[in-house]
Backbone as JSON Lines, residues from 0, in Angstrom:
{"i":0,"aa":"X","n":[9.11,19.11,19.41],"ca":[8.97,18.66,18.04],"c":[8.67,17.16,18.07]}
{"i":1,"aa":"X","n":[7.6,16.62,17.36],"ca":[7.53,15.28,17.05],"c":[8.36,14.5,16.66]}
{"i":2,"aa":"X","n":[8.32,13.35,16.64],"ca":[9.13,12.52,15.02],"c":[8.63,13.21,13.65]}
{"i":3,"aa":"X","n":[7.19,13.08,13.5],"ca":[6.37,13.56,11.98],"c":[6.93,14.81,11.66]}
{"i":4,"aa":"X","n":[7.15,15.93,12.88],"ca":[7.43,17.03,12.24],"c":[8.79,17.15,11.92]}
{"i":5,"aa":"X","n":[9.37,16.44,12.58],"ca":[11.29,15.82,12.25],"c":[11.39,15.1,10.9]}
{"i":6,"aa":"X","n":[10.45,14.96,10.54],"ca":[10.61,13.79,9.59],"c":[10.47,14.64,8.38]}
{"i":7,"aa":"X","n":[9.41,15.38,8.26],"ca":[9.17,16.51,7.46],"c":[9.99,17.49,7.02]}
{"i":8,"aa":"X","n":[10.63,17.97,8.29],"ca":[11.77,18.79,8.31],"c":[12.98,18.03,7.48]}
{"i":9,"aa":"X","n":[13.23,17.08,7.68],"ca":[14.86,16.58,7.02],"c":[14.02,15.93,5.59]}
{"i":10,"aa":"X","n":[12.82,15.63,5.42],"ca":[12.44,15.81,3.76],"c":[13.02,16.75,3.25]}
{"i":11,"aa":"X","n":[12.23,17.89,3.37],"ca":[12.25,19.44,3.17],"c":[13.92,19.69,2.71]}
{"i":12,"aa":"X","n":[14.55,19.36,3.82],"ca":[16.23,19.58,3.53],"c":[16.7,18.53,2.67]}
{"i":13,"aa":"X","n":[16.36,17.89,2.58],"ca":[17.14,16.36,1.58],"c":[16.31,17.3,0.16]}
{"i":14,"aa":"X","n":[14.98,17.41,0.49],"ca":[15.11,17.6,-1.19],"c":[15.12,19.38,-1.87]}
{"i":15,"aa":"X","n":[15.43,20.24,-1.13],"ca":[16.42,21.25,-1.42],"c":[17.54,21.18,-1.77]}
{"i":16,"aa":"X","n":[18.24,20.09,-1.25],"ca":[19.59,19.62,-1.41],"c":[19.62,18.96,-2.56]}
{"i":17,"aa":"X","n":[18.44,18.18,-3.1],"ca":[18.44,17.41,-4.47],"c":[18.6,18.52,-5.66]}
{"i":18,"aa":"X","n":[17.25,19.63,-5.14],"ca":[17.14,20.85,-5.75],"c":[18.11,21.71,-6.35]}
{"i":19,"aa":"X","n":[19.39,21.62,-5.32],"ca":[20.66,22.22,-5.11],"c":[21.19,21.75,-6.76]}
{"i":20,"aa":"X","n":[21.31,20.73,-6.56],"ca":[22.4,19.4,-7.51],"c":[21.77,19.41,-8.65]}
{"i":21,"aa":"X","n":[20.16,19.77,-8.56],"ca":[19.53,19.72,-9.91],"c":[18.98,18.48,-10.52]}
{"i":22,"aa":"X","n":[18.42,17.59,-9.21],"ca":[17.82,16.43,-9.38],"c":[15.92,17.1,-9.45]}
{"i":23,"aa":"X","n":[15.8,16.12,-10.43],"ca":[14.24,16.49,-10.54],"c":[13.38,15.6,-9.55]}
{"i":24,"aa":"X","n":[12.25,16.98,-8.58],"ca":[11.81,16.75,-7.52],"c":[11.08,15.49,-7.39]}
{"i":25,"aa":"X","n":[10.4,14.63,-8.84],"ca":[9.6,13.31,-8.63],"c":[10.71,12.32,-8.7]}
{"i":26,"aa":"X","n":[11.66,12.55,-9.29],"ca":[12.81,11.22,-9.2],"c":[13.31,11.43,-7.47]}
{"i":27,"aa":"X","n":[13.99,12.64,-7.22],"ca":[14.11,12.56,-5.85],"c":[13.34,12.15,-4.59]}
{"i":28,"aa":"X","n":[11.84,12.21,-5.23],"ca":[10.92,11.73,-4.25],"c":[10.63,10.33,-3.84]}
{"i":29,"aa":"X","n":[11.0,9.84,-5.32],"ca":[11.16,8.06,-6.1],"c":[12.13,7.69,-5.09]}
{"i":30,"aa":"X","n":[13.47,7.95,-4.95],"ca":[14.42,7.52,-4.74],"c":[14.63,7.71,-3.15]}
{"i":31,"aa":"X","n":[13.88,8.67,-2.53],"ca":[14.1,8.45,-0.75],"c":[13.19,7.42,-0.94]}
{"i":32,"aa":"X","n":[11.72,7.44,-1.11],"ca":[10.95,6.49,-0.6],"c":[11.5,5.58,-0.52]}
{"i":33,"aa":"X","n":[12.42,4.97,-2.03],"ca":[12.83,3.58,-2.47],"c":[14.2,3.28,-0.98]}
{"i":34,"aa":"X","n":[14.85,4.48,-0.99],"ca":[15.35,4.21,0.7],"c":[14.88,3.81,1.77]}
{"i":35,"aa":"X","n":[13.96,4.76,2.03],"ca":[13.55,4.64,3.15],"c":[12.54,3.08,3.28]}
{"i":36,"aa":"X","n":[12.26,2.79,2.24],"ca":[11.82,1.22,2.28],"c":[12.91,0.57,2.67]}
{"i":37,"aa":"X","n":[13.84,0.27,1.66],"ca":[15.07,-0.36,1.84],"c":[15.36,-0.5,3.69]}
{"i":38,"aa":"X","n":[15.64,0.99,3.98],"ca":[15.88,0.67,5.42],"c":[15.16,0.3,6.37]}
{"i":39,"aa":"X","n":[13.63,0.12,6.39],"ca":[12.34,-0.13,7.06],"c":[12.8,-1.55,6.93]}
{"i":40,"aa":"X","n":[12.97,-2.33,5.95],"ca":[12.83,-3.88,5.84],"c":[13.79,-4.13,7.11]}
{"i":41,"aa":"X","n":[15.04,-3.24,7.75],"ca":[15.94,-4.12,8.41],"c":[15.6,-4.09,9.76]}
{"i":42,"aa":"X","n":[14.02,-3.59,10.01],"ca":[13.67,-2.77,11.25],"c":[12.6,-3.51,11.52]}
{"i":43,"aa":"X","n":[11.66,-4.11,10.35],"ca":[10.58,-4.38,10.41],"c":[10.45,-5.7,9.52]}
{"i":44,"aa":"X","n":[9.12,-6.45,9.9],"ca":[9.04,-7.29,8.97],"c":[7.93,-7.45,7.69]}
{"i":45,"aa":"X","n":[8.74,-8.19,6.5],"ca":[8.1,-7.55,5.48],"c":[6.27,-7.48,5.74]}
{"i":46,"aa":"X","n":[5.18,-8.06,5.96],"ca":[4.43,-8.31,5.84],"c":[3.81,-7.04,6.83]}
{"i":47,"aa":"X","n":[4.84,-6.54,8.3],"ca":[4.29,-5.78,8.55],"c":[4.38,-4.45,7.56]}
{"i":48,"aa":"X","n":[5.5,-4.22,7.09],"ca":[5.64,-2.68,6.67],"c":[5.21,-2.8,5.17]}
{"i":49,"aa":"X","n":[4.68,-4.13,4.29],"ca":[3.56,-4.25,2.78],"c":[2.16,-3.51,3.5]}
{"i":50,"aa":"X","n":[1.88,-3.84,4.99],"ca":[0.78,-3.21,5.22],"c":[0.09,-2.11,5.35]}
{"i":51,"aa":"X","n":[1.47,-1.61,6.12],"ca":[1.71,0.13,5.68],"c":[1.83,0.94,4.79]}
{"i":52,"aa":"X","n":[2.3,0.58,4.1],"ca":[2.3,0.75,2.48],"c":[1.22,1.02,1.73]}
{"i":53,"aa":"X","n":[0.57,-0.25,2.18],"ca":[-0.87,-0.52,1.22],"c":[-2.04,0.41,1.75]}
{"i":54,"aa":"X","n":[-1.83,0.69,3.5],"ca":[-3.02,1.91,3.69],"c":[-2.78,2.92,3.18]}
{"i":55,"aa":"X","n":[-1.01,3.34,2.93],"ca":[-1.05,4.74,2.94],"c":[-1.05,4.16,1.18]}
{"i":56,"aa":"X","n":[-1.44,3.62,0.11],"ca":[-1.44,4.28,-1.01],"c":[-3.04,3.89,-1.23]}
{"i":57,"aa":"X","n":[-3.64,3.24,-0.29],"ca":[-5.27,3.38,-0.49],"c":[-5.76,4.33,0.06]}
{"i":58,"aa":"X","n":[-4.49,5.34,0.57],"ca":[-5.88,6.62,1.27],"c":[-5.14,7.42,1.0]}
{"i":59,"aa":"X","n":[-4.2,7.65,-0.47],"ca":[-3.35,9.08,-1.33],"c":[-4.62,9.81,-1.34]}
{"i":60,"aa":"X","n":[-5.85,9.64,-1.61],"ca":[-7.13,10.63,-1.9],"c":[-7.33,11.39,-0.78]}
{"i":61,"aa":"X","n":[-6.86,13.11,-0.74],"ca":[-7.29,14.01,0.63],"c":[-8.54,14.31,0.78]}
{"i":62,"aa":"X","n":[-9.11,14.71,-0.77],"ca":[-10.79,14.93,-0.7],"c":[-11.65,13.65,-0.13]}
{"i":63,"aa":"X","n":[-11.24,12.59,-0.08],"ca":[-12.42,11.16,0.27],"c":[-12.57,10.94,1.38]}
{"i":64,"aa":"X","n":[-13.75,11.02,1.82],"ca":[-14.47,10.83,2.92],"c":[-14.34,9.13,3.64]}
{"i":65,"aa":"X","n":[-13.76,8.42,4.73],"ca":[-14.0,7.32,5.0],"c":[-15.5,7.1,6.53]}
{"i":66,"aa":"X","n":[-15.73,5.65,6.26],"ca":[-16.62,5.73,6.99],"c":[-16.28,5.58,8.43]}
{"i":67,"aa":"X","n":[-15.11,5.46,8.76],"ca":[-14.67,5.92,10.16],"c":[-14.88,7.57,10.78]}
{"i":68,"aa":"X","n":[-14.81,8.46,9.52],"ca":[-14.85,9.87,10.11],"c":[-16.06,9.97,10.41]}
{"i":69,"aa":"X","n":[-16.31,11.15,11.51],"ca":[-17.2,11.78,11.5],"c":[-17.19,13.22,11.36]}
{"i":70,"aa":"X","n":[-18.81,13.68,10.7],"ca":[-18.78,14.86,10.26],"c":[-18.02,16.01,11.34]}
């Protein structure tokens, strides 16, 4: 098993478990991220992990083609 697929996996269970309690799935989704930031800052530094951030919400689009791929 990877990390990614570990990582996936204890999503999956954290938010069944929200599911459980009857937290609604976009606030629960709100509220790990807002963790899992929180805990990234004590690991990393800010400027590196704003960077990370910023690719992964400039490439939320699955359909868009970049000019790195190839066909």
């Amino acid at each position: 098993m990877s990390v990614y697929e570990w990582a996936r996996q204890e999503l999956r269970q954290s938010l069944d478990m929200a599911q459980e309690v009857g937290f609604d799935p976009g606030l629960s989704l709100r509220a790990l991220l807002s963790a899992v930031v929180q805990q990234s800052k004590t690991v990393r530094n800010a400027e590196d992990l704003a960077d990370e951030l910023r690719f992964l919400a400039e490439n939320l689009d699955d359909d868009q083609d970049y000019g790195f791929m190839r066909p």
